[in-house]
C-alpha positions as CSV (number, residue, x, y, z in Angstrom):
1,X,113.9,98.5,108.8
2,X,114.8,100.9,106.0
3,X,113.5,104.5,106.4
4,X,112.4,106.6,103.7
5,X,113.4,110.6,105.3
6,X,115.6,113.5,104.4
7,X,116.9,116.3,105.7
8,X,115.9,118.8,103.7
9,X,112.4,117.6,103.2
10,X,110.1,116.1,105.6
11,X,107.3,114.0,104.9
12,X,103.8,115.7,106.1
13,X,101.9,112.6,106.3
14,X,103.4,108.9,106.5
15,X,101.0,106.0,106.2
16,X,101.4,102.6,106.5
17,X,103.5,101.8,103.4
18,X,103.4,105.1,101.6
19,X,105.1,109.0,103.0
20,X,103.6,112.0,101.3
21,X,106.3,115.1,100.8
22,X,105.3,118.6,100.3
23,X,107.0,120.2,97.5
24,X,105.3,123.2,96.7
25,X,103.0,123.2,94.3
26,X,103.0,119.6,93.7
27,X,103.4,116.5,96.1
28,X,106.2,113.3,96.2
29,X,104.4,110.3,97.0
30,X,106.8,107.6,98.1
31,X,105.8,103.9,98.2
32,X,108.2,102.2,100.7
33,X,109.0,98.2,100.8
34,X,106.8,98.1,103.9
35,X,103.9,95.7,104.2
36,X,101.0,96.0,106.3
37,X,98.7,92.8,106.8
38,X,95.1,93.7,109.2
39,X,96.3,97.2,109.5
40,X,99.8,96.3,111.3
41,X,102.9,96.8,109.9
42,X,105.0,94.2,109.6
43,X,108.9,93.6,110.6
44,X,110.1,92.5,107.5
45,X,110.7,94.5,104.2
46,X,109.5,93.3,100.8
47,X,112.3,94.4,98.2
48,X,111.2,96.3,95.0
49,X,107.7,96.5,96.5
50,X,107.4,100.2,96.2
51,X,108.5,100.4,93.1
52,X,106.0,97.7,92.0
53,X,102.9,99.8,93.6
54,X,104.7,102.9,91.5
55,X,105.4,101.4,88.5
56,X,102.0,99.7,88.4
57,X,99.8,103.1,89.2
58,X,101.5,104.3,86.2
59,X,100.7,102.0,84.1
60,X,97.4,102.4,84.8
61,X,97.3,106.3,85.2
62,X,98.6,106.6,81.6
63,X,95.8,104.1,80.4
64,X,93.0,105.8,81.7
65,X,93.6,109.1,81.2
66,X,90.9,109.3,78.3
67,X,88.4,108.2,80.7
68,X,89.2,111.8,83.5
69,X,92.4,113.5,84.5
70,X,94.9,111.7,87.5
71,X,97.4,113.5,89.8
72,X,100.4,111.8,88.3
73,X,102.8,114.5,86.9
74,X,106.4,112.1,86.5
75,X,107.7,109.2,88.1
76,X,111.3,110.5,87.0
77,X,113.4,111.2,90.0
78,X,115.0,113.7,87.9
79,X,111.9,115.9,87.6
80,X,112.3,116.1,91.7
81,X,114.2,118.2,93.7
82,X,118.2,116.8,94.0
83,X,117.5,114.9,97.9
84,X,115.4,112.5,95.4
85,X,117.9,111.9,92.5
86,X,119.4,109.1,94.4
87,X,118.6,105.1,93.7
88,X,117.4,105.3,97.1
89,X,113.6,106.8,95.8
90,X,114.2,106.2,92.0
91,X,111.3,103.7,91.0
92,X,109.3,104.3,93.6
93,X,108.4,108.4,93.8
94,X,105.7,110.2,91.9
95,X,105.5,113.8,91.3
96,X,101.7,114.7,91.7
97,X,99.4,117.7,91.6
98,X,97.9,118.9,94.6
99,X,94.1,118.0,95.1
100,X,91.4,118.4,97.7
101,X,90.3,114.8,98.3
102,X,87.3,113.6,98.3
103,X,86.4,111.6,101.4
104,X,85.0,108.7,99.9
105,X,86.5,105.3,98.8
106,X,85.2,104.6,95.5
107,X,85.0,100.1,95.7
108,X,84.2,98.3,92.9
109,X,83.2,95.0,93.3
110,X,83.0,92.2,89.7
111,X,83.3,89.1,92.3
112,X,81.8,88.2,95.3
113,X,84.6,87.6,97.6
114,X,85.8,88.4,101.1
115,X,83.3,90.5,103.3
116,X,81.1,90.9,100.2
117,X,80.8,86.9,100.3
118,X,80.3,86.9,104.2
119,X,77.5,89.5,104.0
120,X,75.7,87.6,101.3
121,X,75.7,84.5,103.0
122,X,74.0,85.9,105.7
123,X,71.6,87.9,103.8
124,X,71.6,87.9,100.4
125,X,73.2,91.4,99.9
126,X,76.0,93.4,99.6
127,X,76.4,97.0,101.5
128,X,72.4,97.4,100.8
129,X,72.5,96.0,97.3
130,X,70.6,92.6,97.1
131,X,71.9,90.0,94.7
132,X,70.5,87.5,93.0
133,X,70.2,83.7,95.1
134,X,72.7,81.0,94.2
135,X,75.7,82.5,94.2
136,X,79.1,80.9,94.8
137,X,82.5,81.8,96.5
138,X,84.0,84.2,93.9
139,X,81.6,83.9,91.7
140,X,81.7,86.4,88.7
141,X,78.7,89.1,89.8
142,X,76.4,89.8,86.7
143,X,77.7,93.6,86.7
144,X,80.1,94.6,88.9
145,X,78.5,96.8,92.1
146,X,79.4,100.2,93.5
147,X,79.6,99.7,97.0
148,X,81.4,103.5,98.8
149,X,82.6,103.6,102.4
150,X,83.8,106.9,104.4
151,X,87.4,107.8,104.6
152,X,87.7,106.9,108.4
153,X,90.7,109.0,110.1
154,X,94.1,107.1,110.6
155,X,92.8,104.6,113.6
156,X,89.3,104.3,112.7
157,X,87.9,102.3,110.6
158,X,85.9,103.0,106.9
159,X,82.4,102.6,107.0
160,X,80.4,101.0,104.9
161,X,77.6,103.4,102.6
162,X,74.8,102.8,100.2
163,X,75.2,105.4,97.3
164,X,72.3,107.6,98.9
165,X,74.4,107.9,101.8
166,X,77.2,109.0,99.8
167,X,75.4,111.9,98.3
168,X,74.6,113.1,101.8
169,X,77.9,112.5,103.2
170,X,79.2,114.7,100.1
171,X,76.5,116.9,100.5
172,X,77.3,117.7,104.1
173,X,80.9,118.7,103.3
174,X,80.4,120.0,99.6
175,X,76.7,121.6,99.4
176,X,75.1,122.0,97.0
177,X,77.4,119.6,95.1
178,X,76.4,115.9,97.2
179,X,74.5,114.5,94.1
180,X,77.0,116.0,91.4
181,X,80.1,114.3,92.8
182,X,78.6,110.8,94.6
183,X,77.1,110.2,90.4
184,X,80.8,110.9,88.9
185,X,82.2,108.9,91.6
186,X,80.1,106.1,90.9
187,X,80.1,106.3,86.9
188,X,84.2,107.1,86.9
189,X,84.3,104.3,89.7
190,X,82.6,101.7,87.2
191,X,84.3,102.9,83.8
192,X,87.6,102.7,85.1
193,X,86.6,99.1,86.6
194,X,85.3,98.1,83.3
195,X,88.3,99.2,81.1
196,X,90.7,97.7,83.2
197,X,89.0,94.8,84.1
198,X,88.7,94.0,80.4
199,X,92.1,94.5,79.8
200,X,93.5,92.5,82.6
201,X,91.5,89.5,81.1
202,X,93.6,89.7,77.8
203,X,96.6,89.2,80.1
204,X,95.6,86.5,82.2
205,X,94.4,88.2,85.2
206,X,90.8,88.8,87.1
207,X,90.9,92.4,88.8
208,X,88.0,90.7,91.6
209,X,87.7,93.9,92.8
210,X,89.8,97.3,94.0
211,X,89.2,100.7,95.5
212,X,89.6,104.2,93.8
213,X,90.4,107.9,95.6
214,X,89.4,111.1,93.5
215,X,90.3,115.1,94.6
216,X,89.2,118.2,93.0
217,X,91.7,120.4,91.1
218,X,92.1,124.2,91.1
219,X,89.0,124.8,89.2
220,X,87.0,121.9,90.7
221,X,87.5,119.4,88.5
222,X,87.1,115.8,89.7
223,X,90.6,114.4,89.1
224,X,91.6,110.9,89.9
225,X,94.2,110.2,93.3
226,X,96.4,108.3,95.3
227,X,97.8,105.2,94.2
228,X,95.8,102.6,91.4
229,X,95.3,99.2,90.7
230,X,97.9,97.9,92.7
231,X,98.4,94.9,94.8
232,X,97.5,96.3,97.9
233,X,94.7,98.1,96.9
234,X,92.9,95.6,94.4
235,X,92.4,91.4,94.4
236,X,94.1,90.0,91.1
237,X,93.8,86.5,90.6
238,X,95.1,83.9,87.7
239,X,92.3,83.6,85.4
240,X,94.0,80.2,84.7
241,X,92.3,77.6,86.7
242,X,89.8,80.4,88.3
243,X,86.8,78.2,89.1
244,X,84.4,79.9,91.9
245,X,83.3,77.5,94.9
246,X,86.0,78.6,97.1
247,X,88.5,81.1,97.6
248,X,91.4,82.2,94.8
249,X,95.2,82.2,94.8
250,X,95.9,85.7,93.9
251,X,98.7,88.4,92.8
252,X,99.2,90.3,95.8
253,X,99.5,90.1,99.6
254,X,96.8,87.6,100.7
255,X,99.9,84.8,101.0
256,X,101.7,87.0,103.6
257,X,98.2,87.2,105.5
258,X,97.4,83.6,105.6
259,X,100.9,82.5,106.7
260,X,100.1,85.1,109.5
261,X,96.8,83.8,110.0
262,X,97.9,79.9,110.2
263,X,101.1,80.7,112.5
264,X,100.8,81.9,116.0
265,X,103.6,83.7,117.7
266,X,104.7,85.2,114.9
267,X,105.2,88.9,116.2
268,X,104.3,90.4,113.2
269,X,107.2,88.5,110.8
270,X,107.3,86.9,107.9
271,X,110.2,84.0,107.9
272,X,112.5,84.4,104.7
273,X,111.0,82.6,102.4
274,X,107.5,83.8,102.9
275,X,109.1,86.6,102.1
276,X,110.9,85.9,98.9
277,X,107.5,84.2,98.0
278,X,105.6,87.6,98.6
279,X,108.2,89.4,96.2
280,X,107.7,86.6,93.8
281,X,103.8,86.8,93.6
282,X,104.2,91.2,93.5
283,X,106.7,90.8,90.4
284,X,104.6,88.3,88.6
285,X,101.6,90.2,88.4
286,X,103.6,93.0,87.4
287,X,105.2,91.6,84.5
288,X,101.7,89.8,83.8
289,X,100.1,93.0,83.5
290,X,102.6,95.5,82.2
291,X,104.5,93.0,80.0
292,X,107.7,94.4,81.4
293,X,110.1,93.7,84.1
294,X,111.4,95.9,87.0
């Protein structure tokens, strides 16, 4: 498996797919051709598919930035320090400011799919929020829903919130500033939902729903983080042929999972051309989206 290290700098903190490198006053965020499917990561590599989550957070950084600040300083290796200039990171690094996050995951639902499906069957709601009766698989909602959870530590897992939850859990760790930043979360949560989603239309694509991190600068300024809009962090599926009643063929890594699902034995790899498929579906919604090619 490729590994993403050098000697002279040392990421602090390597998730899943992405390793975070100190660099003084900013950070180098490096998305690796790792994939993870139900929180394991698996043995095979996807090529390019860093540079894909990269390249597609920049797109939508540069976007948005009338709607609040983001992190993203460059995405030009040549703005790094020299262990970077190397084709090795090129693509797939971004130069960010430093920010205090935030410990909430900002979700944004516009469909009713996945867990969000399952809790409605059972219920009629969503994480607290009831919706109205009839609804279908992947239905389109009649406004998309704000729907938080907790940052959970690496190894546990995110809980679920209702938004008055989320100003006490901000509360708790912010005072006096809970119901300040859970109402910008929510409203920068929805506005960059609604932009995007809009756009994403014109292009052929339903954004079904994604997840956004924010941080504070400096001077306290909600500032939008991490990595945005990208396959592993969002549902995009062909608008063409979208008809709800069932579940969607999509842009990202839900083919890997349900190979996964349907094989047993599979010790956590993908055979070759489930693969090859999986870098198809990645570069497709790219170049759907962007209307460029890696």
């Amino acid at each position: 498996m490729e590994v993403f290290k050098m000697s002279e700098l040392k990421p602090i903190k390597e998730g899943k797919v992405r390793e975070i490198y100190d660099n003084g006053d900013t950070l180098i965020i490096v998305a690796t051709d790792r994939i993870s499917c139900f929180d394991v990561i698996l043995g095979n590599t996807v090529t390019d598919k860093g540079k894909v989550l990269t390249q597609m957070s920049k797109f939508w950084f540069d976007m948005t930035k009338d709607i609040l600040p983001n992190h993203m300083i460059s995405v030009d290796v040549n703005d790094m320090p020299e262990g970077f200039r190397n084709e090795k990171f090129e693509g797939r690094s971004m130069m960010c400011r430093k920010l205090t996050m935030l410990p909430v995951e900002c979700i944004v639902r516009g469909y009713i799919t996945g867990s969000c499906w399952a809790s409605y069957q059972k219920n009629g709601t969503v994480c607290g929020i009831t919706l109205p009766e009839g609804l279908k698989e992947s239905d389109k909602l009649p406004e998309a829903i704000y729907t938080p959870s907790t940052k959970a530590e690496i190894g546990d897992h995110d809980e679920n919130i209702s938004f008055e939850q989320s100003v006490a859990y901000l509360e708790e760790r912010f005072p006096g500033k809970g119901e300040e930043y859970a109402t910008k979360l929510r409203d920068y949560t929805l506005a960059l939902y609604k932009k995007c989603a809009d756009y994403a239309l014109t292009k052929g694509i339903i954004i079904a729903d994604t997840k956004f991190e924010f941080g504070l600068d400096e001077n306290g300024n909600i500032v939008l983080g991490d990595a945005m809009l990208t396959p592993d962090s969002s549902r995009f599926w062909p608008a063409e042929g979208y008809e709800p009643g069932h579940s969607q063929p999509s842009f990202d890594k839900q083919f890997a999972r349900d190979w996964l699902k349907s094989h047993d034995g599979h010790n956590w790899t993908l055979p070759e051309d489930v693969v090859q498929k999986t870098i198809d579906i990645y570069h497709k919604g790219y170049e759907l989206l962007t209307g460029s090619r890696l």
